[in-house]
C-alpha positions as CSV (number, residue, x, y, z in Angstrom):
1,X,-13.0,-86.7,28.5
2,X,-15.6,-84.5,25.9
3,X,-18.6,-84.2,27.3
4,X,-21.5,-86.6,25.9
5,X,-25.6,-85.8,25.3
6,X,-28.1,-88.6,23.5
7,X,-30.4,-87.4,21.7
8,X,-33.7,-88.4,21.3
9,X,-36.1,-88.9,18.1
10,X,-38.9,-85.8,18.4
11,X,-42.9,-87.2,19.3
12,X,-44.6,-85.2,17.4
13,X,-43.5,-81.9,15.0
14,X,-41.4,-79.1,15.9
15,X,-42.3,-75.5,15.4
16,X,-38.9,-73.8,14.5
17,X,-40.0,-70.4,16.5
18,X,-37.3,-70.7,18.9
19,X,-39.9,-70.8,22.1
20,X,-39.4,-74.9,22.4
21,X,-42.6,-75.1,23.9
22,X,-43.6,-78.7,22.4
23,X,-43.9,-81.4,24.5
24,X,-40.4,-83.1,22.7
25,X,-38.4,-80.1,24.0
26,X,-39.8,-80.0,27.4
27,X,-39.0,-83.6,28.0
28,X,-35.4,-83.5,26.4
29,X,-32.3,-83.4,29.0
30,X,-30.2,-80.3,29.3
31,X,-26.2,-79.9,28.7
32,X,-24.1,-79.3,31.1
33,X,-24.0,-75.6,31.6
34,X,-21.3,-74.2,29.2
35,X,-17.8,-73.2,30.5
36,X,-14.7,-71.5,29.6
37,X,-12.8,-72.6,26.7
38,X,-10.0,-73.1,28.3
39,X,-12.1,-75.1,31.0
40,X,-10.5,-75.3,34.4
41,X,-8.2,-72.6,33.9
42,X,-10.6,-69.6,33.6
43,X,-13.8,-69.1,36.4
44,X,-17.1,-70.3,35.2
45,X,-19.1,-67.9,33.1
46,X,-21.0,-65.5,35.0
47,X,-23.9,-65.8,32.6
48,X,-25.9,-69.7,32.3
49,X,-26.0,-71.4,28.7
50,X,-27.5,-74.7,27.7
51,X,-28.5,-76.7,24.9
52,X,-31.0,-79.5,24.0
53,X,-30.7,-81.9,21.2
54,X,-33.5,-83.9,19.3
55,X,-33.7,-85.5,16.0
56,X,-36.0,-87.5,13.6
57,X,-35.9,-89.1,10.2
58,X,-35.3,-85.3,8.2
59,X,-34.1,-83.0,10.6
60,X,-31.0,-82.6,13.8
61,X,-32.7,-79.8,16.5
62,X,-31.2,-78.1,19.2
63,X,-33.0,-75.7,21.2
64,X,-30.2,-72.9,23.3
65,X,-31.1,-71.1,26.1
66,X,-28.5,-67.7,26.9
67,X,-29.1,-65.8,30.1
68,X,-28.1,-62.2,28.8
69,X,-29.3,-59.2,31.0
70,X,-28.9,-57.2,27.6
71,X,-29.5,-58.2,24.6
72,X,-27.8,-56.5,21.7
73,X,-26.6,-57.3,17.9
74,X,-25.8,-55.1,15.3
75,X,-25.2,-57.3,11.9
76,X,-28.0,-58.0,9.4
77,X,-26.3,-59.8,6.7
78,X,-26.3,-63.4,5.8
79,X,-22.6,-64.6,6.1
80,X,-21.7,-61.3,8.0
81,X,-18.6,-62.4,10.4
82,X,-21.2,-63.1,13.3
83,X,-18.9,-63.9,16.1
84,X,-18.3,-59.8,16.3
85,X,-21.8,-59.8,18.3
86,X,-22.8,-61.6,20.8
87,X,-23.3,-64.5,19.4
88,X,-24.4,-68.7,20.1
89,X,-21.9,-71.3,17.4
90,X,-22.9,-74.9,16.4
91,X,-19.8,-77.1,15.4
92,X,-20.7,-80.8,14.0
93,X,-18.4,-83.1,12.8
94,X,-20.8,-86.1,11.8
95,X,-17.7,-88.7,10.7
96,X,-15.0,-87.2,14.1
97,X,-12.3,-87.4,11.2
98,X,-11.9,-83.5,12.1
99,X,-12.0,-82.9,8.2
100,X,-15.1,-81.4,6.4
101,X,-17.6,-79.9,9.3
102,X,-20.3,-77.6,9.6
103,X,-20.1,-74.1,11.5
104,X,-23.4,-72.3,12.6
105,X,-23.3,-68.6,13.9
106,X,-26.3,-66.7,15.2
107,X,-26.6,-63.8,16.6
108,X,-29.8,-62.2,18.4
109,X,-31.3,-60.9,14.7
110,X,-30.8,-64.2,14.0
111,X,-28.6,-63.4,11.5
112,X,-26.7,-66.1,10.4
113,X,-23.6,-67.2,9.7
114,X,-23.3,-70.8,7.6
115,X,-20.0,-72.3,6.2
116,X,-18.1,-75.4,5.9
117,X,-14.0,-76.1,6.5
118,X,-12.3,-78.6,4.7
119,X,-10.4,-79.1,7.7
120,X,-8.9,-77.5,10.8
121,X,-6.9,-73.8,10.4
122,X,-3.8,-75.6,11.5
123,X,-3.6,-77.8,8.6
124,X,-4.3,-75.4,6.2
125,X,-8.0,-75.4,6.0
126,X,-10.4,-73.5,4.1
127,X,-13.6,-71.6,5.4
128,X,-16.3,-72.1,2.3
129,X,-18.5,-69.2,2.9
130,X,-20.6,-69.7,-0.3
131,X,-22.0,-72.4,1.2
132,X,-25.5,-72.0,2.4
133,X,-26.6,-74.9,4.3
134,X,-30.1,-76.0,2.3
135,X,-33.0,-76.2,3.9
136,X,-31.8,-74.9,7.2
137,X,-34.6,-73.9,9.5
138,X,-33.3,-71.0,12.5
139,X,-35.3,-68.6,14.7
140,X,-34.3,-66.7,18.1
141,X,-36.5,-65.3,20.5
142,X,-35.9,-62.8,23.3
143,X,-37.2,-62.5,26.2
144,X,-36.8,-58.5,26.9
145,X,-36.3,-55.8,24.1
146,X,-33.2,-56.0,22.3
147,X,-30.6,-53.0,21.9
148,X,-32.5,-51.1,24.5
149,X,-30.1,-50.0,27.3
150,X,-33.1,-49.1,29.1
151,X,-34.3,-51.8,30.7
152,X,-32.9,-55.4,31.9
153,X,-33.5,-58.3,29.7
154,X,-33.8,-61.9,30.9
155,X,-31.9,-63.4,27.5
156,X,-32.7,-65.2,24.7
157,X,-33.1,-68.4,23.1
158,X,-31.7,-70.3,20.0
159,X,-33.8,-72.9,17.9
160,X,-32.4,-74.8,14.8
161,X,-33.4,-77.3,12.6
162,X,-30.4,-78.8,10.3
163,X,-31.7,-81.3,7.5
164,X,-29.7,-84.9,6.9
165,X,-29.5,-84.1,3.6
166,X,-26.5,-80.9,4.6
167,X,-24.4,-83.4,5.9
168,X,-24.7,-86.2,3.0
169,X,-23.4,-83.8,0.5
170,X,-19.5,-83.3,2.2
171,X,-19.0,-86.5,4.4
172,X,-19.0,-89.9,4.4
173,X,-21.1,-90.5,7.8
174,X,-24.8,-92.1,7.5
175,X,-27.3,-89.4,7.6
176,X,-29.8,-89.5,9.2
177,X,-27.9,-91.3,11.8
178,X,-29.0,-95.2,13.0
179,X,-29.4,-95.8,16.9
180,X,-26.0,-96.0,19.2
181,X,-24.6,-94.1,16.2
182,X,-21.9,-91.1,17.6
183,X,-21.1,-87.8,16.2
184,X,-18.7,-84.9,17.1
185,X,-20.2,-81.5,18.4
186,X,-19.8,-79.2,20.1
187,X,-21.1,-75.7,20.7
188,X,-19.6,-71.9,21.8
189,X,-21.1,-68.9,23.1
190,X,-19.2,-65.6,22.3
191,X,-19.8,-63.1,24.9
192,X,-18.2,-59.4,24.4
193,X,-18.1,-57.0,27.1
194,X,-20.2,-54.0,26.5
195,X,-21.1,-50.5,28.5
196,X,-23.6,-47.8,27.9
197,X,-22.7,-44.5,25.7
198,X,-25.1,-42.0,24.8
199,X,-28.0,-44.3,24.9
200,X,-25.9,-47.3,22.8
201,X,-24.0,-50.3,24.0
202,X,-20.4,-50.3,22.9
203,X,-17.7,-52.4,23.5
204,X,-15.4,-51.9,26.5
205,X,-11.9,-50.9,25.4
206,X,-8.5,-51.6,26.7
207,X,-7.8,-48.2,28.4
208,X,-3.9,-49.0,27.3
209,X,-4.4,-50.0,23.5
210,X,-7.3,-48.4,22.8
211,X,-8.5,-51.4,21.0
212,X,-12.0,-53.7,22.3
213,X,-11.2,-55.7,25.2
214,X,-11.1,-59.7,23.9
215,X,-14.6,-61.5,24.3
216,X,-15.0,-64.3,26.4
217,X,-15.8,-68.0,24.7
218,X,-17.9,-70.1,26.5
219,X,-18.4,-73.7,25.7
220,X,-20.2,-77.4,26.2
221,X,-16.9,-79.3,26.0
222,X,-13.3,-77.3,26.6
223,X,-11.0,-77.3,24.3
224,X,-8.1,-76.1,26.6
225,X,-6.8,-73.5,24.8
226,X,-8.9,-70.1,22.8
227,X,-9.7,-72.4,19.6
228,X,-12.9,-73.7,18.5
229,X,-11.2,-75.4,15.6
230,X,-9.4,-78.7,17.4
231,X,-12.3,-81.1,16.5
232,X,-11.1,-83.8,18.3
233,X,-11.5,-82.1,21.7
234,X,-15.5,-81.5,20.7
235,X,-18.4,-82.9,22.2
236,X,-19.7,-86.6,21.7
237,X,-23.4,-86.4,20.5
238,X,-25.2,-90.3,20.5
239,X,-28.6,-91.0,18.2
240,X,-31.0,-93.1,20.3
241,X,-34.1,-94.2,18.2
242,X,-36.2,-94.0,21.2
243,X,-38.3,-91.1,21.8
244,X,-38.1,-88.5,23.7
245,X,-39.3,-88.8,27.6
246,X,-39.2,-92.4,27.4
247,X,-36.8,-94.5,29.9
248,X,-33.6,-93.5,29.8
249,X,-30.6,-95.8,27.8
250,X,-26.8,-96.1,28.3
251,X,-25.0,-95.1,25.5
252,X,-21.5,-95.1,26.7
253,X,-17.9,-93.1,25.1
254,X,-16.0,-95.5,24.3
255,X,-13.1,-94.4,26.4
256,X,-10.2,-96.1,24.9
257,X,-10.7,-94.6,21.6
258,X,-11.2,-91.6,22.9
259,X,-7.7,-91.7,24.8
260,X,-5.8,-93.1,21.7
261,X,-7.4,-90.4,19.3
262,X,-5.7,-87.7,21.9
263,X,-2.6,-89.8,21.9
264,X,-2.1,-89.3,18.1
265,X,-3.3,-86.0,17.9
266,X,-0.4,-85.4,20.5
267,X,1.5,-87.0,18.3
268,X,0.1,-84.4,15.2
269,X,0.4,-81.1,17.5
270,X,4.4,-82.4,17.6
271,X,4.7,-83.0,14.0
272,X,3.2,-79.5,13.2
273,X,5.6,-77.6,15.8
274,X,8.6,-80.2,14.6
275,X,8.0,-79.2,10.5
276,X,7.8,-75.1,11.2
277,X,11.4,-75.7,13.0
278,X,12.6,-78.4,10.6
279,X,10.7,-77.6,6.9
280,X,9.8,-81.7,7.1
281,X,8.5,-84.2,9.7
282,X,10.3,-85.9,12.2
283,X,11.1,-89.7,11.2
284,X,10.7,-91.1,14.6
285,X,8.5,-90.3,18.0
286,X,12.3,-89.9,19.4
287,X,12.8,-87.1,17.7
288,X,9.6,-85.9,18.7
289,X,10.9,-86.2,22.1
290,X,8.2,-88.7,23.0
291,X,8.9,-92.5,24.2
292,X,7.4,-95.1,21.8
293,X,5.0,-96.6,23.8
294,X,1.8,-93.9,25.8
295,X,-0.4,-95.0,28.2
296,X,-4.1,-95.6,27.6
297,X,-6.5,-96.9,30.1
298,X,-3.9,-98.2,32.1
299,X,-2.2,-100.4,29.1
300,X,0.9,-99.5,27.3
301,X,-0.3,-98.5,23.7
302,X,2.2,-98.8,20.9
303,X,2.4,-96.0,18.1
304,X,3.8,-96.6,14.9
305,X,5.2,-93.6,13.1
306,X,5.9,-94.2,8.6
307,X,7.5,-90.9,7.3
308,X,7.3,-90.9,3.3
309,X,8.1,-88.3,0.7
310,X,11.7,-87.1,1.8
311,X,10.0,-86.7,5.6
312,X,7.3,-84.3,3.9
313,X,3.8,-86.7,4.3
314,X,3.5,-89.4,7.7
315,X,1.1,-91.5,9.3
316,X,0.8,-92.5,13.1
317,X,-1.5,-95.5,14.0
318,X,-2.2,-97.6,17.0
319,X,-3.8,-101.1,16.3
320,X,-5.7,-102.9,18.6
321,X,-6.1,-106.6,18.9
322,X,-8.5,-108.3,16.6
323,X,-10.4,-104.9,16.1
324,X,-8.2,-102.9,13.9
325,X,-6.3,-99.7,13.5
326,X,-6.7,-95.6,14.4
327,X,-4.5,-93.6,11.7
328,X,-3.8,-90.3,11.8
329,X,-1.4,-88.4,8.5
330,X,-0.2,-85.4,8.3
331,X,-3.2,-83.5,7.0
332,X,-4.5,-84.1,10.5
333,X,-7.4,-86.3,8.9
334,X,-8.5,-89.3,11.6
335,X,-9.8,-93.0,10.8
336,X,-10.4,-96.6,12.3
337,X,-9.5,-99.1,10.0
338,X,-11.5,-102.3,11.0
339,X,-9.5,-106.1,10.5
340,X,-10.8,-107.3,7.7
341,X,-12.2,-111.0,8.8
């Protein structure tokens, strides 16, 4: 399962200096530390990273702490490829229909990195770099020097403040959010290693290659494999119109939609390796080499599979009783359909 945070609605203002010293960010809950993207199948990171989340009528907040014993960046350019630092990443989906979300990229200049995909690389996405999210409020602080080999740094710290009004303009989610409601995040620290030469960190190399050694990805919720961009293995943020601080509220995944969306997206992953090998889409979940009927909470689940225009467009859906159905095509796109009473 993704892991899940509820955020709270702020008491008081927040002074984007990336310190979190009001009394709303001292009272918000933690993350889990982060992890390796592939989760389980890598060791834990080595360095700590967390996140908090608040949010009130104009503005979502999250405050990131990143233990770093030296803190370096190099870019200084708005919509530089950030990720080739060291760097902290906010994904948000606000609709989880893994088509038209929001990247953030920071590094410790706090230069930044804004852009929106039209959807996922695999299904032939876009990265809209032109975009410049409006309004957007970011600030880092460090606690040490930065690119100063010198001495030993305790890290640095991440604050961002991401007006409602970003997310109205490219999806069909309610923004700001009501209580209970849920949206897809999820968040990734890239972590390069680095020696000293001549006074200057550089990247370590591969003594065999000659080329930098790969960076590390850390991460709230794993995605399994190296790739940020599978939305539907991302976080599960819940709004709760209480304030911060206040007693504490169950706001529960709802765990059978969460297994069926992975049971079509299995489905989707099959589809996509099926078309490369077949130019078109398989017309059955046989084909697929997957038996009709998956699992889900313990109950048999039933997946219908409509192929259309000569095998080159198909939907998968799973409909549940008296609620409605999940449907999945081929551009990867994901949606409940309620029963119209």
């Amino acid at each position: 399962m993704p892991q899940h945070y509820v955020a709270h609605k702020t008491i008081g203002t927040l002074s984007i200096d990336g310190k979190a010293n009001e009394e709303s960010w001292q009272k918000a809950r933690w993350t889990n530390y982060f992890v390796d993207i592939e989760g389980d199948k890598k060791p834990r990171p080595h360095l700590s990273t967390r996140v908090k989340m608040l949010w009130d009528s104009s503005h979502f907040y999250f405050y990131a702490s990143i233990q770093e014993p030296h803190v370096w960046a190099t870019l200084k350019n708005r919509d530089d490829v950030i990720f080739r630092d060291n760097d902290f990443e906010i994904f948000i989906d606000p609709d989880g229909d893994t088509h038209n979300y929001l990247e953030y990229e920071v590094n410790a200049l706090n230069t930044i990195w804004d852009l929106l995909l039209t959807r996922p690389y695999r299904n032939d996405g876009h990265a809209i770099n032109s975009m410049d999210i409006k309004g957007l409020e970011s600030a880092v602080n460090i606690e040490g020097t930065i690119n100063d080999p010198s001495d030993e740094d305790k890290g640095w710290s991440v604050e961002v403040a991401i007006p409602w009004t970003a997310f109205v303009e490219f999806t069909k989610a309610k923004a700001p959010p009501s209580n209970g409601h849920q949206w897809r995040v999820n968040f990734s620290r890239v972590q390069w290693e680095t020696e000293i030469i001549e006074g200057t960190y550089v990247k370590k190399k591969d003594p065999e290659t000659g080329k930098n050694q790969p960076e590390k990805n850390w991460v709230w919720s794993p995605q399994r494999v190296i790739a940020m961009h599978e939305p539907e293995f991302w976080g599960v943020v819940s709004f709760s119109s209480l304030p911060v601080g206040g007693p504490r509220i169950s706001i529960g995944r709802n765990q059978e939609a969460e297994e069926i969306r992975q049971l079509l997206y299995n489905v989707h992953r099959a589809q996509i390796s099926f078309k490369k090998r077949n130019q078109v889409y398989a017309s059955s979940l046989e084909e697929l080499e997957g038996p009709r009927f998956r699992k889900s909470n313990g109950q048999e689940v039933k997946i219908d599979l409509n192929v259309a225009d000569h095998q080159l467009t198909y939907e998968a859906s799973v409909f549940l009783l008296n609620k409605g159905w999940w449907r999945l095509d081929e551009t990867g796109r994901l949606w409940f359909e309620k029963v119209r009473k």
